[in-house]
TIRO-2110 file (N, C-alpha, C; in Angstrom, 1 decimal):
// TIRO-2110
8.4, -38.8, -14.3, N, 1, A
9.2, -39.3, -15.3, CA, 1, A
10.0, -38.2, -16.0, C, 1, A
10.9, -38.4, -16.1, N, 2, A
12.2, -37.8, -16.7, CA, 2, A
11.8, -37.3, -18.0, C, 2, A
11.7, -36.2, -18.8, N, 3, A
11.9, -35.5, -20.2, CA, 3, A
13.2, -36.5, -21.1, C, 3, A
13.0, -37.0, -22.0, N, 4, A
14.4, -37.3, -22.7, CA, 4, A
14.0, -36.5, -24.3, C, 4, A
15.3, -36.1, -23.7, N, 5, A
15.2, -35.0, -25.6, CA, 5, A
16.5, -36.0, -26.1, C, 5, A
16.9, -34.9, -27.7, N, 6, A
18.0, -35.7, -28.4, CA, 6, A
19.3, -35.4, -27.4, C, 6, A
19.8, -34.5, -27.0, N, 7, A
21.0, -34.6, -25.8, CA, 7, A
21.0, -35.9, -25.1, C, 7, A
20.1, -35.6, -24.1, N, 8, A
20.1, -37.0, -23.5, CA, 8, A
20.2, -38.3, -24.3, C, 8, A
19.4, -38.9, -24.9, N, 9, A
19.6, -40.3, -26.0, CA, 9, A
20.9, -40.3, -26.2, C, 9, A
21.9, -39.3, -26.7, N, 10, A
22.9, -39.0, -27.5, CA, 10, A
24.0, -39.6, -26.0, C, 10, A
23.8, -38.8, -24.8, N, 11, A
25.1, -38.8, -23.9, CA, 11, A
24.9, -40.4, -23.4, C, 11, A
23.5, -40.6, -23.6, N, 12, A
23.2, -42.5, -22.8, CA, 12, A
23.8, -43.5, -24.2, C, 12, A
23.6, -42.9, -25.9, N, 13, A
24.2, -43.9, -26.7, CA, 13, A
25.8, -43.6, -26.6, C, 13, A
26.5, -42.4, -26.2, N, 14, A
27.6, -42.8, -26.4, CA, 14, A
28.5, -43.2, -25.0, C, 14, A
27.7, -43.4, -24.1, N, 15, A
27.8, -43.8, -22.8, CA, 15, A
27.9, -45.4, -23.0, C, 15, A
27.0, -46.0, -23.9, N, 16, A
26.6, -47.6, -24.0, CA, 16, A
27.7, -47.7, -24.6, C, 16, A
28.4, -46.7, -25.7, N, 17, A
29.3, -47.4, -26.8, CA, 17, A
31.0, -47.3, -26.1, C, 17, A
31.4, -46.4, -25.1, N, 18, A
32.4, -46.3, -24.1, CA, 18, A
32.1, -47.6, -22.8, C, 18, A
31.1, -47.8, -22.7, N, 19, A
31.0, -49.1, -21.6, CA, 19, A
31.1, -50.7, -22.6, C, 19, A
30.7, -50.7, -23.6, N, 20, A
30.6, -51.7, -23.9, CA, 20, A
32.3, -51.7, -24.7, C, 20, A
33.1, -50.8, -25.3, N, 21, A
33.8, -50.9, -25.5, CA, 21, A
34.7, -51.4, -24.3, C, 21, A
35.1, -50.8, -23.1, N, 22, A
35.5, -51.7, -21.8, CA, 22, A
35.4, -53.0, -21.5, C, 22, A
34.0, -53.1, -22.1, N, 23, A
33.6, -54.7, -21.6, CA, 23, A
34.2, -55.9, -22.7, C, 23, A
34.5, -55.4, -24.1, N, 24, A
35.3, -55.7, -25.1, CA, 24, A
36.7, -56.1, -24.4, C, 24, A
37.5, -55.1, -23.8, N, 25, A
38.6, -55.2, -23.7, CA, 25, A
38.5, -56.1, -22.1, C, 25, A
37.7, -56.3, -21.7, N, 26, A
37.8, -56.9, -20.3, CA, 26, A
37.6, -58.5, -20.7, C, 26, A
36.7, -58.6, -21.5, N, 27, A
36.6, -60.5, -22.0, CA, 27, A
38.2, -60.6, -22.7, C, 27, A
39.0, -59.5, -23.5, N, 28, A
40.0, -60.0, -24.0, CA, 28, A
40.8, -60.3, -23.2, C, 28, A
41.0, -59.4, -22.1, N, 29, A
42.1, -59.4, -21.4, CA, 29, A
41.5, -61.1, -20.5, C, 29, A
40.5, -61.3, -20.3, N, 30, A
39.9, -63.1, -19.7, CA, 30, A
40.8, -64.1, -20.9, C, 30, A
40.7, -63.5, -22.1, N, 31, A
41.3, -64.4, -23.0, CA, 31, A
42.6, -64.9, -23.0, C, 31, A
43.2, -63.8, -22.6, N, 32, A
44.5, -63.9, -22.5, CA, 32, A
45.1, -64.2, -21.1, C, 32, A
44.2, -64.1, -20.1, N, 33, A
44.8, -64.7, -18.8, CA, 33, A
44.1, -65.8, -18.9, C, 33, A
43.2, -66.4, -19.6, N, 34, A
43.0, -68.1, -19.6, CA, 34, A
44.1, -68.8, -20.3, C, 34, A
44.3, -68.3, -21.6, N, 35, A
45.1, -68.9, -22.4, CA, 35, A
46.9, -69.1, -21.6, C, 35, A
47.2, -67.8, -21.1, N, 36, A
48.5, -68.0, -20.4, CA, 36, A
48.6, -68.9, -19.3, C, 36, A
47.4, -68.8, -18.4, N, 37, A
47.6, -69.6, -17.6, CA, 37, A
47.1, -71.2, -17.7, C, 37, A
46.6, -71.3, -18.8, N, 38, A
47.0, -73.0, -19.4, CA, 38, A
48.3, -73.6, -20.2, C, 38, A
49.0, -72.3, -20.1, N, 39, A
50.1, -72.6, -20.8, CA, 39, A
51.2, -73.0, -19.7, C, 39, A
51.1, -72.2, -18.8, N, 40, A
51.9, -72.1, -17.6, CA, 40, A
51.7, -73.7, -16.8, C, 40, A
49.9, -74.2, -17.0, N, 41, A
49.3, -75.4, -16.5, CA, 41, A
50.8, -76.3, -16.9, C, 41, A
50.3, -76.4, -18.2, N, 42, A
50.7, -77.9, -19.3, CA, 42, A
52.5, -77.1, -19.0, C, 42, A
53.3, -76.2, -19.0, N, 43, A
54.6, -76.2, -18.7, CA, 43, A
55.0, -77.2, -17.6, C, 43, A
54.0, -76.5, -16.4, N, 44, A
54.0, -77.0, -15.0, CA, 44, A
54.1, -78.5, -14.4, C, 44, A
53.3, -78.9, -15.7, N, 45, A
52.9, -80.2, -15.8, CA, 45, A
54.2, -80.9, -16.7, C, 45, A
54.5, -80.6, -17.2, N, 46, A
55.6, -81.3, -18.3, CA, 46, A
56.9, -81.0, -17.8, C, 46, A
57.5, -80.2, -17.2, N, 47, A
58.7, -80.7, -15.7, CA, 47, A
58.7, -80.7, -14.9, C, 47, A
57.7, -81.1, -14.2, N, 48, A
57.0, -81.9, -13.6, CA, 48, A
57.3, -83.5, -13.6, C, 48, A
56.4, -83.9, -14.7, N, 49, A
56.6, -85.1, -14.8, CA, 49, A
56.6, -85.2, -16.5, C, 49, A
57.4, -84.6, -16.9, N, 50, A
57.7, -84.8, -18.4, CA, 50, A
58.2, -86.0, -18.9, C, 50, A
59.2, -85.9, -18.0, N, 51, A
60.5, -86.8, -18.6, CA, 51, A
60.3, -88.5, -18.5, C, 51, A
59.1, -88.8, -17.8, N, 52, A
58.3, -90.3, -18.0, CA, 52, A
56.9, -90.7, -18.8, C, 52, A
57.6, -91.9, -19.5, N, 53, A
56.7, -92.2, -20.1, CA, 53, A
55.7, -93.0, -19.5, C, 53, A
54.3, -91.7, -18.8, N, 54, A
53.7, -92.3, -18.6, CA, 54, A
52.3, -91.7, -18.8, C, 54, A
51.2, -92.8, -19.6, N, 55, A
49.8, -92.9, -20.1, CA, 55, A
49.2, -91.6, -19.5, C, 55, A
49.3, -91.8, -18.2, N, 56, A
48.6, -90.9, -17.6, CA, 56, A
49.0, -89.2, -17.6, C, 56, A
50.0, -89.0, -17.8, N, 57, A
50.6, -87.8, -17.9, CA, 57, A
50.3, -87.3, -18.9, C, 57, A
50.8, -88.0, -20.2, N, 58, A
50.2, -87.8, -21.5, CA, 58, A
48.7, -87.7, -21.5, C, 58, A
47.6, -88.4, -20.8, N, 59, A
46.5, -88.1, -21.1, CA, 59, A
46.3, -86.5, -20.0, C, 59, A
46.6, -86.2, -19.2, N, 60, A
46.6, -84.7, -18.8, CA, 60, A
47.0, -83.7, -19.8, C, 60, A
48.1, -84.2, -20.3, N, 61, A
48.8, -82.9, -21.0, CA, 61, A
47.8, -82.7, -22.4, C, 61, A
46.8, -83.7, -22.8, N, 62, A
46.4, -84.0, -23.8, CA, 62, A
45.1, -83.0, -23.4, C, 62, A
44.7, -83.6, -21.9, N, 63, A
43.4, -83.1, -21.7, CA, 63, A
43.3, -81.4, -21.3, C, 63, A
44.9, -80.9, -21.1, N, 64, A
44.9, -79.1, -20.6, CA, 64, A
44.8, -78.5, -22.5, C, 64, A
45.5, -79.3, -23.4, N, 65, A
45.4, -78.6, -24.6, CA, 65, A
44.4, -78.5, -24.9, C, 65, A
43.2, -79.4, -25.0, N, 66, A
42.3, -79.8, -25.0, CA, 66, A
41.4, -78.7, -25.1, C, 66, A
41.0, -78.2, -23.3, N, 67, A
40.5, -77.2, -23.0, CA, 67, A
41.1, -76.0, -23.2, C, 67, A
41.9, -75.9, -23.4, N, 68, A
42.7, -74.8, -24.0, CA, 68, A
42.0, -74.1, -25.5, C, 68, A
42.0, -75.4, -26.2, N, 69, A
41.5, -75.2, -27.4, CA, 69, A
39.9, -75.0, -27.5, C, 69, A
39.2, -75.7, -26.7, N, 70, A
37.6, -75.2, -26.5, CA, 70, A
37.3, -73.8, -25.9, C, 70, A
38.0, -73.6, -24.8, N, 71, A
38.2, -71.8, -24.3, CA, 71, A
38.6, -70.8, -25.4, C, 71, A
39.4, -71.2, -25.8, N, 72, A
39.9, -70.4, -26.8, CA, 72, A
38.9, -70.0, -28.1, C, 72, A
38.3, -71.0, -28.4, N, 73, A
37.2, -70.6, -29.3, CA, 73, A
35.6, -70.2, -28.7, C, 73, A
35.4, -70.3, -27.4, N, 74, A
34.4, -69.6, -26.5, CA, 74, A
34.5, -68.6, -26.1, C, 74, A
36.1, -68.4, -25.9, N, 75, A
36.3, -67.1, -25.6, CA, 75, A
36.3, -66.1, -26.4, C, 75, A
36.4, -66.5, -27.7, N, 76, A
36.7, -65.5, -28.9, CA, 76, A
35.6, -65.7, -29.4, C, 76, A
34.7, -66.1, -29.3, N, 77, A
33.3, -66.0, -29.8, CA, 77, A
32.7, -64.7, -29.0, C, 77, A
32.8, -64.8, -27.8, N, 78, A
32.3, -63.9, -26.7, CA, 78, A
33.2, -62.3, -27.2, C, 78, A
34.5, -62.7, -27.7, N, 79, A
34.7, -61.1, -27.9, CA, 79, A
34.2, -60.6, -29.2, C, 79, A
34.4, -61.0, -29.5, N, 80, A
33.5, -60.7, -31.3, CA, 80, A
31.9, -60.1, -31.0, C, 80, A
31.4, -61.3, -30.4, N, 81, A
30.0, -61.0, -29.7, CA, 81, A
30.1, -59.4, -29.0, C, 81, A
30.9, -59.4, -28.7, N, 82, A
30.7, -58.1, -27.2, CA, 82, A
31.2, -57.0, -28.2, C, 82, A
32.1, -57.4, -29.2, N, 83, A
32.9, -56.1, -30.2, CA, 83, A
31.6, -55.7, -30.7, C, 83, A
30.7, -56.8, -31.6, N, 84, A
29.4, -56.2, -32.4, CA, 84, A
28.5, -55.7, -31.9, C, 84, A
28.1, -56.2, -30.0, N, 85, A
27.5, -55.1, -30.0, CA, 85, A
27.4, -53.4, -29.6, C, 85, A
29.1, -53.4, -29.5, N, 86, A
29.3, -52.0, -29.1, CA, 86, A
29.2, -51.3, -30.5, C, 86, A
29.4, -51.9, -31.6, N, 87, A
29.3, -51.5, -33.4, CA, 87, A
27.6, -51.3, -33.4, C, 87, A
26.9, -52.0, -32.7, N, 88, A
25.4, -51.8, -32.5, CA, 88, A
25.3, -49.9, -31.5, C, 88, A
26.0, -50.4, -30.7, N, 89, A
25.7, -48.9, -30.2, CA, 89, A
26.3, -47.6, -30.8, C, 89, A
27.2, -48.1, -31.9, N, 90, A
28.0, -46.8, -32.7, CA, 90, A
26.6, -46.6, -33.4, C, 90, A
25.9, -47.1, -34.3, N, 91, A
24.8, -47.5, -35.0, CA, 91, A
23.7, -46.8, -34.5, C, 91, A
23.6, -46.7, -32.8, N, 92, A
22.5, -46.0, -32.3, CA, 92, A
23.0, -44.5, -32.5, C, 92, A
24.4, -44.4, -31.8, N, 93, A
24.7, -43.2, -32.0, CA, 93, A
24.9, -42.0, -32.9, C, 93, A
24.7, -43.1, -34.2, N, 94, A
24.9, -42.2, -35.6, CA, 94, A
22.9, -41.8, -36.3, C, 94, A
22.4, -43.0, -35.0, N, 95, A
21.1, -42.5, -35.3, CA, 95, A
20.5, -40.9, -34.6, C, 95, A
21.2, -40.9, -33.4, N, 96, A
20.6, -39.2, -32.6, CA, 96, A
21.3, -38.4, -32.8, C, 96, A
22.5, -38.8, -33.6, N, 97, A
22.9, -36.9, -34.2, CA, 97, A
22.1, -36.5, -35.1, C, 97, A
21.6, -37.4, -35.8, N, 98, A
20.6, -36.8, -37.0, CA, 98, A
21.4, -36.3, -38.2, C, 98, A
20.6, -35.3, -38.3, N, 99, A
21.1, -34.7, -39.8, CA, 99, A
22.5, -34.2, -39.9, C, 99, A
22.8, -33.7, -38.6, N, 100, A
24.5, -33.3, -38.3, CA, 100, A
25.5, -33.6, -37.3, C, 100, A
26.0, -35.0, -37.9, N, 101, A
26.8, -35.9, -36.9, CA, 101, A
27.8, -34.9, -36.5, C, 101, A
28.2, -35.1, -35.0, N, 102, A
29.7, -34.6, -34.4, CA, 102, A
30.7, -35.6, -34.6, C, 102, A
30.0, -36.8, -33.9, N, 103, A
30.9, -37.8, -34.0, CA, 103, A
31.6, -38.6, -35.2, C, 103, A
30.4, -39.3, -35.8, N, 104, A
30.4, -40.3, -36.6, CA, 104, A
30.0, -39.9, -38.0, C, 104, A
30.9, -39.5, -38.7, N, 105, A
30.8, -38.7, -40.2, CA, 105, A
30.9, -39.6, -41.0, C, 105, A
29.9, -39.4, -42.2, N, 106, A
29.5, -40.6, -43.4, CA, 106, A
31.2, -41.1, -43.3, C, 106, A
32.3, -39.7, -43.7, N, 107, A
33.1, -40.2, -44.5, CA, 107, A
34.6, -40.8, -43.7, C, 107, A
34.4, -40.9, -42.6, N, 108, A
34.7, -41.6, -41.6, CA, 108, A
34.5, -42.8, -41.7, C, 108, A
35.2, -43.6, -42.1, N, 109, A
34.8, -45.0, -42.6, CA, 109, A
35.1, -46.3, -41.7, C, 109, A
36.1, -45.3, -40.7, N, 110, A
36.8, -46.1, -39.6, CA, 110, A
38.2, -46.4, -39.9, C, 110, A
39.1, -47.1, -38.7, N, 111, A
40.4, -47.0, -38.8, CA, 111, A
41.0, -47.6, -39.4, C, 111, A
41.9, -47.3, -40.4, N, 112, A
43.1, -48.5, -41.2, CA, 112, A
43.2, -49.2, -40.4, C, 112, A
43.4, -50.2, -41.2, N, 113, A
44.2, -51.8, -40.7, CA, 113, A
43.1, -53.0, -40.6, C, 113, A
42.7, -53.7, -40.3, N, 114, A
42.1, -54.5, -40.3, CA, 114, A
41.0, -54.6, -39.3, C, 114, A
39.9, -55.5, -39.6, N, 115, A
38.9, -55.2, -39.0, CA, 115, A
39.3, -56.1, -37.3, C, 115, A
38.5, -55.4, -36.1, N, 116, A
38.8, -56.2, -34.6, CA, 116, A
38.5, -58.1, -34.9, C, 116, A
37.4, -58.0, -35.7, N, 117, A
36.8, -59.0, -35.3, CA, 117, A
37.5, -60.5, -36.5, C, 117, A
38.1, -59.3, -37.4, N, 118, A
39.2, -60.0, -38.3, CA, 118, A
40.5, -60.4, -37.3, C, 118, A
40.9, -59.9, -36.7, N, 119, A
42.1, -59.8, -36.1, CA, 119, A
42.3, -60.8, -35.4, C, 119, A
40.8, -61.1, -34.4, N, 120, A
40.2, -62.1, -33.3, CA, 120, A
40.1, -63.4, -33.9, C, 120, A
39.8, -63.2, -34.8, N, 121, A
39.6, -65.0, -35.9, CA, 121, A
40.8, -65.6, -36.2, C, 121, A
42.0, -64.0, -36.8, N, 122, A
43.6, -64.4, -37.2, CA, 122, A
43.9, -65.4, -35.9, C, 122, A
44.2, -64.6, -35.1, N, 123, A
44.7, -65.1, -33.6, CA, 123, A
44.3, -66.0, -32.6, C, 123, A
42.5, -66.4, -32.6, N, 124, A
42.2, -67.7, -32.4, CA, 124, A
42.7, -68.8, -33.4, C, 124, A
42.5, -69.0, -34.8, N, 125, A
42.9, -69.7, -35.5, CA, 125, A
44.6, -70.1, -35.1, C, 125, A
45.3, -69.0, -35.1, N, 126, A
47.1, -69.4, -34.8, CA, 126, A
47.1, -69.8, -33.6, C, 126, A
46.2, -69.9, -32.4, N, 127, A
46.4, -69.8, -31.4, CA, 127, A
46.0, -71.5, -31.4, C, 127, A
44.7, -72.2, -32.0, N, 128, A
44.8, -73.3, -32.2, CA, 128, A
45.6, -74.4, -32.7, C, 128, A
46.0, -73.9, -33.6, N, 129, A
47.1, -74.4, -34.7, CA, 129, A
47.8, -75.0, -33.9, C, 129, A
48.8, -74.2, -33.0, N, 130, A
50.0, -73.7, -32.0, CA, 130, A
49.7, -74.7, -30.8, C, 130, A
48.4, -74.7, -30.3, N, 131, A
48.3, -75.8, -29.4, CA, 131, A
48.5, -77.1, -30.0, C, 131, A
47.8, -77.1, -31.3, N, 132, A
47.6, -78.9, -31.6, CA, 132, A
48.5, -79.6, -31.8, C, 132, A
49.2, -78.2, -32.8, N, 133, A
51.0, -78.7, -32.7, CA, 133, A
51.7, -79.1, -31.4, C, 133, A
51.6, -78.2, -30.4, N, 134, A
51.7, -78.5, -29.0, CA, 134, A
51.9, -80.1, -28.6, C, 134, A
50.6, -80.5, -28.7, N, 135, A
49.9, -81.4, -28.3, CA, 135, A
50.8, -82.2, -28.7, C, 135, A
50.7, -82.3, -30.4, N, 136, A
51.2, -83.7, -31.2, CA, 136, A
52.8, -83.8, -30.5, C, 136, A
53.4, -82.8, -30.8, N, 137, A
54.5, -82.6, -30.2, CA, 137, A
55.0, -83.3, -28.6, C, 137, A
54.3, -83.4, -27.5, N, 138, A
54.5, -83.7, -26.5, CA, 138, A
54.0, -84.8, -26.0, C, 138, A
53.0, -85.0, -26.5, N, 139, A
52.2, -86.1, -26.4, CA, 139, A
52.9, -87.3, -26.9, C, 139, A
53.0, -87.0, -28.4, N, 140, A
53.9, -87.9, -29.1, CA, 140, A
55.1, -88.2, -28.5, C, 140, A
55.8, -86.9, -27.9, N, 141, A
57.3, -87.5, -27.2, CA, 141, A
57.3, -88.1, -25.8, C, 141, A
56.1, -88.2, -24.9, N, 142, A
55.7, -88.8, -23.8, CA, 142, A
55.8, -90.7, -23.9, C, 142, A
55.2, -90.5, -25.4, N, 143, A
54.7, -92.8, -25.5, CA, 143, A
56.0, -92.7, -26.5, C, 143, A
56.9, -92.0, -27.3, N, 144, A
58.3, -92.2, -27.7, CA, 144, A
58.7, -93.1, -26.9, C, 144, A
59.3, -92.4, -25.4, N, 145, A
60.5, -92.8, -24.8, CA, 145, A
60.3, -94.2, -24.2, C, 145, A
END
């Protein structure tokens, strides 16, 4: 069995908090190629067969927003989730410097501007809004005509 001193703990916590931060940006970047490519769906779909008024089309276009809007809040749960717990492993890592952080200094309070997981709630929220409107919008002008 391996010796682990404070070095070691230290390069494995800030190894977890450089890996999990990746895995942050990798669910986002899933967010954003789900979300585009439902957008590109329901485009696809509506010149296509936009320009008839028919039930069925409308119930598609109804049902990609749909999912759109459930992903979008699964998926943004998942990055929030994956942001906290790399803030879990900043957390470890402020635990093994001990008495004399390199990294993580009391007065280091973190970056201006707003918080990630604030930012993630702004942008799921507009990002639903924007579909529903979507929705009312096309759906509605499908049983118009």
């Amino acid at each position: 069995m391996s010796n682990v001193n404070a070095d070691k703990a230290f390069d494995r916590a800030v190894d977890l908090v450089v890996h999990a931060d990746k895995v942050t940006n990798m669910w986002v970047g899933r967010l954003v190629a789900v979300q585009t490519s439902l957008v590109i769906a329901e485009g696809a779909l509506l010149v296509w067969k936009g320009n008839q008024s028919d039930p069925i089309v409308a119930s598609f276009v109804a049902l990609i927003g749909i999912v759109a809007i459930v992903l979008l809040f699964a998926l943004a749960r998942i990055v929030i989730r994956e942001h906290d717990t790399g803030y879990g492993y900043i957390k470890m890592v402020k635990r093994t410097e001990g008495t004399n952080p390199l990294l993580f200094r009391d007065e280091d309070s973190g970056p201006p501007g707003p918080k990630f997981s604030t930012v993630i709630e702004t942008v799921k929220w507009v990002l639903a809004i924007a579909w529903f409107i979507f929705l009312l919008v096309t759906v509605g002008s499908i049983y118009c005509r």
